[in-house]
BADRENSE-397933 format. One record per residue (C-alpha): x, y, z; residue in three letters. Coordinates in nm, 4 decimals, always signed. Each point is the difference from the previous one (the first is absolute). Layout:
<sites>
<site x="X" y="Y" z="Z" aa="ALA"/>
...
</sites>
This chain:
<sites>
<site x="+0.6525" y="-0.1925" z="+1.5862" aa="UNK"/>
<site x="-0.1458" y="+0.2968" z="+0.1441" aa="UNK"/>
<site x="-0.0609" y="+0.3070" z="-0.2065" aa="UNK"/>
<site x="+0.1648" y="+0.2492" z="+0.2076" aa="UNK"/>
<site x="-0.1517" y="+0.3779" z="-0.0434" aa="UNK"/>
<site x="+0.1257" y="+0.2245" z="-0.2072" aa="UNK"/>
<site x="+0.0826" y="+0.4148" z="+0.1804" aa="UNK"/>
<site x="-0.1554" y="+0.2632" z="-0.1567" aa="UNK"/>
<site x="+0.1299" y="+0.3414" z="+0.0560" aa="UNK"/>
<site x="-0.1859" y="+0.2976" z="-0.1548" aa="UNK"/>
<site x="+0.1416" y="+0.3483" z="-0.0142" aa="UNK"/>
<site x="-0.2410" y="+0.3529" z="-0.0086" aa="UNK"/>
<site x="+0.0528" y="+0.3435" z="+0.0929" aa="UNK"/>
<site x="-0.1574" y="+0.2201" z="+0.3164" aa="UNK"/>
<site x="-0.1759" y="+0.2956" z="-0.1422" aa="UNK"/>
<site x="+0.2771" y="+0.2169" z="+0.0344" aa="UNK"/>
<site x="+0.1891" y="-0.2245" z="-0.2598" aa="UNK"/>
<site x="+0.2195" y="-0.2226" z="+0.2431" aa="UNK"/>
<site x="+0.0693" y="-0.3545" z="-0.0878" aa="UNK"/>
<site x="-0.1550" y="-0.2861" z="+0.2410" aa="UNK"/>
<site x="-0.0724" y="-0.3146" z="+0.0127" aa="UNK"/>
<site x="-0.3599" y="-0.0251" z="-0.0721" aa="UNK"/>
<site x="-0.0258" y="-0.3593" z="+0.0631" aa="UNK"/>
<site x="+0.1993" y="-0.3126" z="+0.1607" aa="UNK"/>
<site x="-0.1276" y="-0.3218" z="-0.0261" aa="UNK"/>
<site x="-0.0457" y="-0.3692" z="-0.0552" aa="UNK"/>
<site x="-0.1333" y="-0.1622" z="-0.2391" aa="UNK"/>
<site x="-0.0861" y="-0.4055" z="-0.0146" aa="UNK"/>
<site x="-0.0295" y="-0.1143" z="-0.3428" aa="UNK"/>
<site x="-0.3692" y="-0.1305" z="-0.0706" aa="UNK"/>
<site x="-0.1529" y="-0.2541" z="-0.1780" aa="UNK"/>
<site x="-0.1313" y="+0.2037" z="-0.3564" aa="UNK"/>
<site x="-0.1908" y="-0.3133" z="-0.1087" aa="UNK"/>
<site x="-0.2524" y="+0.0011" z="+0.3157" aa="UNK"/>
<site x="-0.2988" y="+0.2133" z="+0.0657" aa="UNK"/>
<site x="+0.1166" y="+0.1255" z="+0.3082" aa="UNK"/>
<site x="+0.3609" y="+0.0883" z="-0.0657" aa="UNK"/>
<site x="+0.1235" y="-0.2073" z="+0.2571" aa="UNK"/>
<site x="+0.3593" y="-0.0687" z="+0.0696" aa="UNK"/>
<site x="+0.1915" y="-0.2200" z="-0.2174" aa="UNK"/>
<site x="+0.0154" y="-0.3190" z="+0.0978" aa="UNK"/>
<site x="+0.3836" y="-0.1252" z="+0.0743" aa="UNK"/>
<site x="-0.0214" y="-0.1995" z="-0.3597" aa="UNK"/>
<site x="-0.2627" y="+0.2438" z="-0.2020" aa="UNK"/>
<site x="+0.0551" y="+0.2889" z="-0.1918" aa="UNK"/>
<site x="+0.0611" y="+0.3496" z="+0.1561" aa="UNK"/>
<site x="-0.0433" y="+0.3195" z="-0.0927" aa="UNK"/>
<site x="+0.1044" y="+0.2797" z="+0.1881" aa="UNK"/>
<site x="-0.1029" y="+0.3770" z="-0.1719" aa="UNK"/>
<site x="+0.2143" y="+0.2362" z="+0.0787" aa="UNK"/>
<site x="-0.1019" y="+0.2650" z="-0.2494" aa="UNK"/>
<site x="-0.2218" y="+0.1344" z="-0.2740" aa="UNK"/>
<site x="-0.0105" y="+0.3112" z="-0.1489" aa="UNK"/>
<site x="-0.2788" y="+0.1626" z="-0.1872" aa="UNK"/>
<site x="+0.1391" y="+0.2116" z="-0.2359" aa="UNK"/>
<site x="+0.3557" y="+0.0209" z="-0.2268" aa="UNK"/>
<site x="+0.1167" y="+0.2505" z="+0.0956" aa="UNK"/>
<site x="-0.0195" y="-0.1285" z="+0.3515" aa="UNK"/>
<site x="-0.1668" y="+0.2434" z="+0.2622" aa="UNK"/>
<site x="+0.2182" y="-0.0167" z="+0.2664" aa="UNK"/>
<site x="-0.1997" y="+0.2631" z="+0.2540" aa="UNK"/>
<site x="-0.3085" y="-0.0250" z="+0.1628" aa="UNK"/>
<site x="-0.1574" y="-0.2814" z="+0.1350" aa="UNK"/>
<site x="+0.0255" y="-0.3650" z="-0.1058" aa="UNK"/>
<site x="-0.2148" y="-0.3448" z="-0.0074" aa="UNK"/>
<site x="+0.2019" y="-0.2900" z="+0.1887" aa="UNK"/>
<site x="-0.1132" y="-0.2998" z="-0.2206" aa="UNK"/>
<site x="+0.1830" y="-0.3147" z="+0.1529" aa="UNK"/>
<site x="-0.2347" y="-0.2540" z="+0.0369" aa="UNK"/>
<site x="-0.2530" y="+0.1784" z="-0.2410" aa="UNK"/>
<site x="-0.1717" y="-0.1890" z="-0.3196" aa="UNK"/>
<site x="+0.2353" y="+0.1698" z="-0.2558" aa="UNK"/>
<site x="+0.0820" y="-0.0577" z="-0.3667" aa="UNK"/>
<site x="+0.3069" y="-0.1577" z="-0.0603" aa="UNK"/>
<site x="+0.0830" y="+0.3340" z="-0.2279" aa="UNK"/>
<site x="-0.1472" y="+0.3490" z="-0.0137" aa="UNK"/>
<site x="-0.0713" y="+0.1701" z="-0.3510" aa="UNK"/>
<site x="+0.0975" y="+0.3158" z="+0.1706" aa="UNK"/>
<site x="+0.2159" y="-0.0337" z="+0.2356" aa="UNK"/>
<site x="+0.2983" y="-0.1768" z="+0.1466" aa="UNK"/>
<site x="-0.0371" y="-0.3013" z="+0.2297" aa="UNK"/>
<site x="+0.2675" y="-0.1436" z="+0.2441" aa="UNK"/>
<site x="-0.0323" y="-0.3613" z="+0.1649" aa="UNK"/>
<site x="+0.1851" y="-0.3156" z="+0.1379" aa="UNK"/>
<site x="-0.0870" y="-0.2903" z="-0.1053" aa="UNK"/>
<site x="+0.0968" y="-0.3238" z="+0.2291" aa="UNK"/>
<site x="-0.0380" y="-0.2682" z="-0.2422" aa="UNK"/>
<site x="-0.0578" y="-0.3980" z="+0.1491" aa="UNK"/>
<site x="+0.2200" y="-0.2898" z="-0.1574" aa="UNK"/>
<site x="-0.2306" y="-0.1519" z="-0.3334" aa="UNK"/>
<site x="-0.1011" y="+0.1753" z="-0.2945" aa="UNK"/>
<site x="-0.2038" y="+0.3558" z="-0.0043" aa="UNK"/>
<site x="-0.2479" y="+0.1444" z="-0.2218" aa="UNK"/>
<site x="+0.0298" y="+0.0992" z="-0.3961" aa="UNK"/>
<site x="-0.0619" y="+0.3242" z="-0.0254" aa="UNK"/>
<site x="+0.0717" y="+0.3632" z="-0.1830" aa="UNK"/>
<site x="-0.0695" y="+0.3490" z="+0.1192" aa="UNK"/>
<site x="+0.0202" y="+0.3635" z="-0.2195" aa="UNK"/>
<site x="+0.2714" y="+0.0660" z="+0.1976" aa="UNK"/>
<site x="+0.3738" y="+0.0902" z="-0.0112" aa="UNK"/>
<site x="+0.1503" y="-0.2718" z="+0.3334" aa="UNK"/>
<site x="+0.2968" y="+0.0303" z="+0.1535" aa="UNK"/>
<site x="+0.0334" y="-0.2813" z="+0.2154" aa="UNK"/>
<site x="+0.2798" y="-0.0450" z="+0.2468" aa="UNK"/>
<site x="+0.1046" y="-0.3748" z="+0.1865" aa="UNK"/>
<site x="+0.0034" y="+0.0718" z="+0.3361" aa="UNK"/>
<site x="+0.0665" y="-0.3358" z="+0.1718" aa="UNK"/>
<site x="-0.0068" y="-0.3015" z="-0.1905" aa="UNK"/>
<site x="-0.0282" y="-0.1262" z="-0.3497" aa="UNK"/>
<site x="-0.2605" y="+0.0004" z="-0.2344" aa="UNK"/>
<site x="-0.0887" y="-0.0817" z="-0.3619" aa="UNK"/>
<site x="-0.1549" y="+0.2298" z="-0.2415" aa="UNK"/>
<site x="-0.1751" y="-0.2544" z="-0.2591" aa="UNK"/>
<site x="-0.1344" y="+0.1340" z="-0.2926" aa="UNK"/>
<site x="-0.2731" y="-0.0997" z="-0.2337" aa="UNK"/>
<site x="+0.1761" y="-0.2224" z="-0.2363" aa="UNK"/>
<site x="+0.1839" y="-0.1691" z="+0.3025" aa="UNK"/>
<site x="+0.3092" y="+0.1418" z="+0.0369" aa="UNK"/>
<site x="+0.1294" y="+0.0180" z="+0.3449" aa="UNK"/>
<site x="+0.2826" y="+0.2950" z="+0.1041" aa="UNK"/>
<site x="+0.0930" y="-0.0836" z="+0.4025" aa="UNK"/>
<site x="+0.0309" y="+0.3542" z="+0.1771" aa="UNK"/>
<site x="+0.1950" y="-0.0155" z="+0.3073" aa="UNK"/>
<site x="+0.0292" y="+0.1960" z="+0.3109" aa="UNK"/>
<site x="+0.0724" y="+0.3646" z="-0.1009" aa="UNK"/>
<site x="-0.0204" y="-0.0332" z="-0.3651" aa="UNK"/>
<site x="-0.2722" y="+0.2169" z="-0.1555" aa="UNK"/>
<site x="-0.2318" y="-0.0275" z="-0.3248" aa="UNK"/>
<site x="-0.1648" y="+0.2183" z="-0.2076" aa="UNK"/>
<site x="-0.3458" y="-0.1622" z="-0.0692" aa="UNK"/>
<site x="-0.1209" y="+0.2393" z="-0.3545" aa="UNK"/>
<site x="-0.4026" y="-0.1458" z="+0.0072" aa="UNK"/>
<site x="+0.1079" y="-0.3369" z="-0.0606" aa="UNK"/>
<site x="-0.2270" y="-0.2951" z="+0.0956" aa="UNK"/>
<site x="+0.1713" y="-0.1778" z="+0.2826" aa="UNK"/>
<site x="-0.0016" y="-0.1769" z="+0.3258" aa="UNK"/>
<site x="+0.2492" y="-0.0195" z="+0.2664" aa="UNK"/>
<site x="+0.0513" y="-0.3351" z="+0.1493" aa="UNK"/>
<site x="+0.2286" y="-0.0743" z="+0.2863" aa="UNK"/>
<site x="+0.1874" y="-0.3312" z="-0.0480" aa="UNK"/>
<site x="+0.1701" y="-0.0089" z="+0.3723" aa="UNK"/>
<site x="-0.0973" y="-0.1626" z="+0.2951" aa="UNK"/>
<site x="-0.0066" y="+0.3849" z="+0.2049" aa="UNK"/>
<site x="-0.2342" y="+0.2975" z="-0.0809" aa="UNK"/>
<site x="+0.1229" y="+0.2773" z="-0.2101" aa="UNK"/>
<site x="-0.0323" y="+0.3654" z="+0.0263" aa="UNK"/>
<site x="-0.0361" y="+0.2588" z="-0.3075" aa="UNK"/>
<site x="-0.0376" y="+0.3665" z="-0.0126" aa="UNK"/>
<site x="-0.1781" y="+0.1547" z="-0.3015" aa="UNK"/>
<site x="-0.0467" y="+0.2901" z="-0.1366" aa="UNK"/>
<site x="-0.2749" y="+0.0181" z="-0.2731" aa="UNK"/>
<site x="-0.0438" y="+0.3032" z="-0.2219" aa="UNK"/>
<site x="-0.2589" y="+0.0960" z="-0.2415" aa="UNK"/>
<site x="+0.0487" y="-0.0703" z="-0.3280" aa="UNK"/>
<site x="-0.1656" y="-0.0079" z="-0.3575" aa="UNK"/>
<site x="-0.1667" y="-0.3460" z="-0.0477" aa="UNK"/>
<site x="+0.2183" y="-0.2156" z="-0.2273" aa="UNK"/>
<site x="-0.0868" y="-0.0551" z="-0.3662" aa="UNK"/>
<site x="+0.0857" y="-0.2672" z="-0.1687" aa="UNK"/>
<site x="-0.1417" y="+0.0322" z="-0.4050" aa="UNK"/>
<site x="-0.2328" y="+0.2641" z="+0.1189" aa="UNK"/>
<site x="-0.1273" y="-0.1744" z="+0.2748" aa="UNK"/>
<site x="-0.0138" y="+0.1104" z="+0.3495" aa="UNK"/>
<site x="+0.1187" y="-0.2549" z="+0.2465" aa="UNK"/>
<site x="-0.2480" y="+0.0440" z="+0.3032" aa="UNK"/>
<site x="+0.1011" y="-0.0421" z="+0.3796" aa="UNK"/>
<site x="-0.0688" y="-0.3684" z="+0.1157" aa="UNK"/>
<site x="-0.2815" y="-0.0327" z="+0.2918" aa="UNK"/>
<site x="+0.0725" y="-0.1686" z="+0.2726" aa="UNK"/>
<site x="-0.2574" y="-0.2126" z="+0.1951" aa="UNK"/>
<site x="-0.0073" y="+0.2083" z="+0.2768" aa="UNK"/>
<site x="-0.2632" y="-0.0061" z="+0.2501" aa="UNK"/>
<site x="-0.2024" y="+0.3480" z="-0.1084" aa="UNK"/>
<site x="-0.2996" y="+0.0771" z="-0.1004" aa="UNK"/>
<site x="+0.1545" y="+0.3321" z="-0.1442" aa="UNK"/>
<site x="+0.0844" y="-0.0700" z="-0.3709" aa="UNK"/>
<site x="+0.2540" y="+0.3066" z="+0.0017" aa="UNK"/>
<site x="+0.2011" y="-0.1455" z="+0.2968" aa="UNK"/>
<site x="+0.1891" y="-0.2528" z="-0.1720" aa="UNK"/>
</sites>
């Protein structure tokens, strides 16, 4: 299965203070595991970034970075990041960010697994609320799956005093802070 694009439609204002549309366009999910962001392969992973904000409050005037295809964090400490995620059938990657996730089924069914091995299926339009859990997503089915996310800042969790750190990823990077 393909992984069709996802339309991006970005809103500004003229100098005068009229709305527009700042920006239109297309974006093909990529492949975040390879050096050169390529696309997704029809049975890879896929990430399409459709948003990150710098700041909470979020600036919405003046100009903006397009980051799709862009060696990202999976979570800013400051600000707000938006994303698709087109998961292949098999299992994913255990991991945890200092974040706040909303994350929304698209297309699709998935598994949220956690540590200790509980499974919770999430179908199509269902939505969790991932709190800085260590998790993975796996998708059982025999079709991709799409998910939206929305991850927030947060405080790291604590657990007895202890701070539980973001996972890192083995991303290709030679920039530490980019995972």
């Amino acid at each position: 299965m393909s992984r069709p694009p996802v339309r991006r439609i970005v809103t500004g204002h003229t100098p005068t203070g009229e709305a527009i549309i700042d920006l239109d366009s297309q974006l093909t999910p990529y492949d975040p595991l390879s050096e050169d962001f390529r696309p997704a392969a029809p049975d890879g992973l896929g990430f399409t970034t459709i948003w990150r904000t710098d700041s909470i409050p979020a600036k919405v005037q003046g100009p903006w970075s397009d980051l799709h295809g862009a060696r990202i964090p999976l979570s800013d400490p400051v600000g707000t990041t938006v994303r698709i995620v087109d998961f292949p059938p098999g299992p994913g990657i255990m991991h945890r960010t200092v974040s706040l996730d909303f994350g929304i089924v698209l297309s699709g069914e998935l598994e949220l697994v956690l540590d200790n091995g509980v499974k919770t299926r999430v179908k199509q339009h269902e939505i969790v609320v991932q709190r800085g859990t260590i998790h993975e997503w796996s998708n059982p089915g025999p079709e991709s799956a799409r998910m939206l996310f929305v991850l927030i800042p947060s405080e790291p969790a604590r657990i007895d005093g202890v701070e539980l750190e973001a996972t890192k990823l083995p991303l290709p990077t030679t920039d530490p802070a980019a995972q």
